[in-house]
GUFIZA-5530 format. One record per residue (C-alpha): chain; x, y, z; residue number from 1; residue in one letter. Coordinates in Angstrom, 1 decimal, padded with zeros to 4 digits, m for minus. Last residue first. Layout:
BEGIN
+-------+--------+--------+--------+-----+-----+
: chain :   east :  north :     up :   n : res :
+-------+--------+--------+--------+-----+-----+
:     A :      X :      Y :      Z : NUM :   A :
...
+-------+--------+--------+--------+-----+-----+
//
This chain:
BEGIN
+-------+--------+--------+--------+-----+-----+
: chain :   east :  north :     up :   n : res :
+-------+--------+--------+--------+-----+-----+
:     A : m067.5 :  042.2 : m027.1 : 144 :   X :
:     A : m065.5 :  038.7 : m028.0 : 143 :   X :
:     A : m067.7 :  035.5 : m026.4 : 142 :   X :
:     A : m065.5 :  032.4 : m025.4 : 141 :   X :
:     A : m067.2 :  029.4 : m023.9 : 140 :   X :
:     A : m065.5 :  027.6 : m021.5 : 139 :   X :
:     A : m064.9 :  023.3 : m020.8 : 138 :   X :
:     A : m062.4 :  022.2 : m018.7 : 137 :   X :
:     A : m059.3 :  021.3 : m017.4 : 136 :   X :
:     A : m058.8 :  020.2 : m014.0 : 135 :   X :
:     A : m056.4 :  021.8 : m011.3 : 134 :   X :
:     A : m057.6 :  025.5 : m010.6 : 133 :   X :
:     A : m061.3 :  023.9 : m010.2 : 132 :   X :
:     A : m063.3 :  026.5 : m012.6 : 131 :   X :
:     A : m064.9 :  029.2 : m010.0 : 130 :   X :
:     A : m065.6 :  031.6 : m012.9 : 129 :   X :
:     A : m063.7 :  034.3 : m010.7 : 128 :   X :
:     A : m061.0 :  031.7 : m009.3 : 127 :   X :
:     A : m060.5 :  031.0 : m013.3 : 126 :   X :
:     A : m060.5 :  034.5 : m014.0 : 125 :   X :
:     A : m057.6 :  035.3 : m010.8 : 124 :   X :
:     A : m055.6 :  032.4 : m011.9 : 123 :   X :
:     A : m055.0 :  033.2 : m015.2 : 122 :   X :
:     A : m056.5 :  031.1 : m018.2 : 121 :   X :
:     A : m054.4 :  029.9 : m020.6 : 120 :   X :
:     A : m056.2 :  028.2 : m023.5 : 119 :   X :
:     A : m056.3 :  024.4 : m025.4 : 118 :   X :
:     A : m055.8 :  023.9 : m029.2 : 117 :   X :
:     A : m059.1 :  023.8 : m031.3 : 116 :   X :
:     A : m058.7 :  027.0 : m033.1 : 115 :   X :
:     A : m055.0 :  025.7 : m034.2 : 114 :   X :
:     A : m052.6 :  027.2 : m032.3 : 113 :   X :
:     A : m050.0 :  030.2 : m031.9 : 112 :   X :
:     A : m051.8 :  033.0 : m028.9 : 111 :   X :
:     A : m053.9 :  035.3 : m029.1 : 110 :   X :
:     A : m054.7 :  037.6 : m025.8 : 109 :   X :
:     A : m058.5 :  037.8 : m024.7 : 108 :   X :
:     A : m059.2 :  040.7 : m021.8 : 107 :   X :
:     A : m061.8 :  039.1 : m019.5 : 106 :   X :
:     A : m065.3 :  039.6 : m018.2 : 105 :   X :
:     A : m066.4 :  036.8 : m016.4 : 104 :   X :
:     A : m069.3 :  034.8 : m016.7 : 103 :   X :
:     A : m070.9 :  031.9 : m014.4 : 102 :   X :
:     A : m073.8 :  029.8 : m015.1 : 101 :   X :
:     A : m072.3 :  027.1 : m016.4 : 100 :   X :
:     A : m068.6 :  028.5 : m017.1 :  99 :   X :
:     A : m068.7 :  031.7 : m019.2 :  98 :   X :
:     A : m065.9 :  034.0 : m020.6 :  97 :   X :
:     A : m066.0 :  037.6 : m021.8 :  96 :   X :
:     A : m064.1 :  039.6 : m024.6 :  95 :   X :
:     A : m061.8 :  042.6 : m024.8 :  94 :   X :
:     A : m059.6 :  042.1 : m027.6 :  93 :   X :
:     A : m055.8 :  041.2 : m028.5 :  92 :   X :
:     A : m055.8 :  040.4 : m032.4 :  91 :   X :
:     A : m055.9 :  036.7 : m034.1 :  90 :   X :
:     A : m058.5 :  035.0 : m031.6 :  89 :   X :
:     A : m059.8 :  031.7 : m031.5 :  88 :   X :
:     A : m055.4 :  030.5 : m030.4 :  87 :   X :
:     A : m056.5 :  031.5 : m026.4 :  86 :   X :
:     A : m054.8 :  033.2 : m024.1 :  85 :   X :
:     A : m057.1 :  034.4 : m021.7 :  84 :   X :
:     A : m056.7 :  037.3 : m019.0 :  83 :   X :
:     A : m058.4 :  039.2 : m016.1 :  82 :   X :
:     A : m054.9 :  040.5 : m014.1 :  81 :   X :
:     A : m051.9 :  039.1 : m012.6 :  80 :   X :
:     A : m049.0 :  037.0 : m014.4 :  79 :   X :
:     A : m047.4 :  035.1 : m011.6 :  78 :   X :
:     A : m050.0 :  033.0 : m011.7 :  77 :   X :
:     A : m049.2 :  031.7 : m015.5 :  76 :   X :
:     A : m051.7 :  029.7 : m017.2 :  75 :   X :
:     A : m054.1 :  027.6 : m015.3 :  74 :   X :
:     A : m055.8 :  025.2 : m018.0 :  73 :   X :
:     A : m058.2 :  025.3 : m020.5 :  72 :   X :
:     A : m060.1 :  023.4 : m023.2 :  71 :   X :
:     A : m062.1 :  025.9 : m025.9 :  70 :   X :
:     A : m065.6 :  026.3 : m026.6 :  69 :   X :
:     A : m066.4 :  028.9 : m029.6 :  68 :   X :
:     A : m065.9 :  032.3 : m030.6 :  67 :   X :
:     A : m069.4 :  033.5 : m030.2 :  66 :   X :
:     A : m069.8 :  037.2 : m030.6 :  65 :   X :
:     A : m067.2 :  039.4 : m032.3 :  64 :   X :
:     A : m064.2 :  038.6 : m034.4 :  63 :   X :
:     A : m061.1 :  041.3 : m034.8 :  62 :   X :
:     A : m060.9 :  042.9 : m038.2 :  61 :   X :
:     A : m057.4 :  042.7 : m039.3 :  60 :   X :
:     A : m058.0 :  040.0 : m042.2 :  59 :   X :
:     A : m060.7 :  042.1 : m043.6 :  58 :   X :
:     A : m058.5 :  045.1 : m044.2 :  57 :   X :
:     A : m055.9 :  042.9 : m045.7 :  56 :   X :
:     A : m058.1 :  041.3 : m047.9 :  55 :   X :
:     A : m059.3 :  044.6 : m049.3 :  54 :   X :
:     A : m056.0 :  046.1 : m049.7 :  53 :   X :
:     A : m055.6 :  043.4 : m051.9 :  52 :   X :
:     A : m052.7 :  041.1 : m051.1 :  51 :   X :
:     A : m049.8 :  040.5 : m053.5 :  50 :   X :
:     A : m047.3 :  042.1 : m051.2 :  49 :   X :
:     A : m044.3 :  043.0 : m053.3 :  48 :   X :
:     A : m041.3 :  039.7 : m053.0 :  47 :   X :
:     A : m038.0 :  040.3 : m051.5 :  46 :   X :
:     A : m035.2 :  041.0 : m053.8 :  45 :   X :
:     A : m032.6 :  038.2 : m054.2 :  44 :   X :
:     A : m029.3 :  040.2 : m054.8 :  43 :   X :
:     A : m028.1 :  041.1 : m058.3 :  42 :   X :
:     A : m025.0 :  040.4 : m059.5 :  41 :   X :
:     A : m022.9 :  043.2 : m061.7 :  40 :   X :
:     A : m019.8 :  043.2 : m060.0 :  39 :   X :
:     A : m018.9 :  039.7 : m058.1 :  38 :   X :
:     A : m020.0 :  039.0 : m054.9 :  37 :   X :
:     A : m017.9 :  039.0 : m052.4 :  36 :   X :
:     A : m015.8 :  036.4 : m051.0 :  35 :   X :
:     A : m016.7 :  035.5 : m047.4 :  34 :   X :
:     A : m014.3 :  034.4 : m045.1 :  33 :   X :
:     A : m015.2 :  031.5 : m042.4 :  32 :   X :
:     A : m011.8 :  029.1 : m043.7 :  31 :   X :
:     A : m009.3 :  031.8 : m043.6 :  30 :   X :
:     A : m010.6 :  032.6 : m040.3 :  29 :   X :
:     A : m010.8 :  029.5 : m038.7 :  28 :   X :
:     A : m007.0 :  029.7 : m038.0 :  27 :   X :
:     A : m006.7 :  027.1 : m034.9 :  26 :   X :
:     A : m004.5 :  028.0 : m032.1 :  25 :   X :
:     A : m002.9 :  025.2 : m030.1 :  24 :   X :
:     A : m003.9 :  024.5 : m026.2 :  23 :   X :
:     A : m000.6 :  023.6 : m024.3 :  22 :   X :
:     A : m000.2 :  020.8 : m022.6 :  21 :   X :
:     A :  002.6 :  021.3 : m020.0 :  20 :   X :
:     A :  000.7 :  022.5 : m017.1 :  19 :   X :
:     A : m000.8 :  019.7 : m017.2 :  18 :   X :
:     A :  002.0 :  017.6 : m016.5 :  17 :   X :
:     A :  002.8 :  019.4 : m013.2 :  16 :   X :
:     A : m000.6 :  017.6 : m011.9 :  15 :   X :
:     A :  000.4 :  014.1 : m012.6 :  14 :   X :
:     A :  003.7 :  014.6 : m010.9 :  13 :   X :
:     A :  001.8 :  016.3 : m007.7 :  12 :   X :
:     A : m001.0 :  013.6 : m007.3 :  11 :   X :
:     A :  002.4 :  010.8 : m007.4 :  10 :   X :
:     A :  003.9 :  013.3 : m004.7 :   9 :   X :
:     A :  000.6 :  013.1 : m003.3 :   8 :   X :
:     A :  000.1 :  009.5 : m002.9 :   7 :   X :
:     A :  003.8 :  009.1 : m001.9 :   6 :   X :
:     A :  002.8 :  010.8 :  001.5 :   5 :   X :
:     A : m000.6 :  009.2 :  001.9 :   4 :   X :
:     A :  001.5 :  006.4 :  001.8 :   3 :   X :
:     A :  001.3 :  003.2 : m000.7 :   2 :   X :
:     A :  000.0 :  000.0 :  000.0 :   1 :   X :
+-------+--------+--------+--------+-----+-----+
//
């Protein structure tokens, strides 16, 4: 069995040898170096909007009345406030939710999803509605 004594000095040895490896320095840049372009090429150019004014108007008119039923959960409770995030909207709107008999008043925030994805609801809506914080279910959404 070895020492505690000759343990270190063989600890040391192994340690001093480190020092002794070096890192080398690898020229990337030569490789990474863009040429440019040669006179007289043209650069993509992105494409005109092809949309009539008319669809474009229509497209930013929020909806109003029934948007539908939509799953939900608890979203953030760090995030105060009277909020839904829900994919059955495209714009931020003022809206109201129901739950049986209950209705809240609530500001509807889009979120990415197809219409039949789940919503966020915050805490202080769903304790409002009285929807049990840790089941998902049912609401109807209504945009005023």
């Amino acid at each position: 069995m070895f020492s505690k004594t000759a343990l270190g000095l063989v600890f040391c040895v192994c340690l001093s040898a480190c020092a002794k490896i070096q890192p080398q320095a690898m020229d990337v840049a030569g490789d990474a170096a863009i040429a440019p372009l040669p006179a007289g090429t043209v650069r993509p150019v992105a494409r005109p909007e092809t949309a009539t004014s008319a669809h474009t108007t229509g497209s930013l008119t929020a909806a109003r009345g029934d948007l539908g039923a939509t799953i939900v959960s608890l979203g953030s409770p760090t995030e105060s406030g009277m909020w839904l995030k829900t994919p059955l909207v495209r714009t931020q709107t003022t809206g109201h939710v129901t739950f049986g008999a209950a209705s809240q008043k609530v500001k509807l925030i889009p979120i990415e999803g197809a219409a039949s994805a789940g919503s966020r609801m915050s805490l202080a809506a769903m304790q409002a509605l009285g929807v049990p914080l840790t089941e998902l279910v049912e609401i109807r959404v209504f945009a005023d």
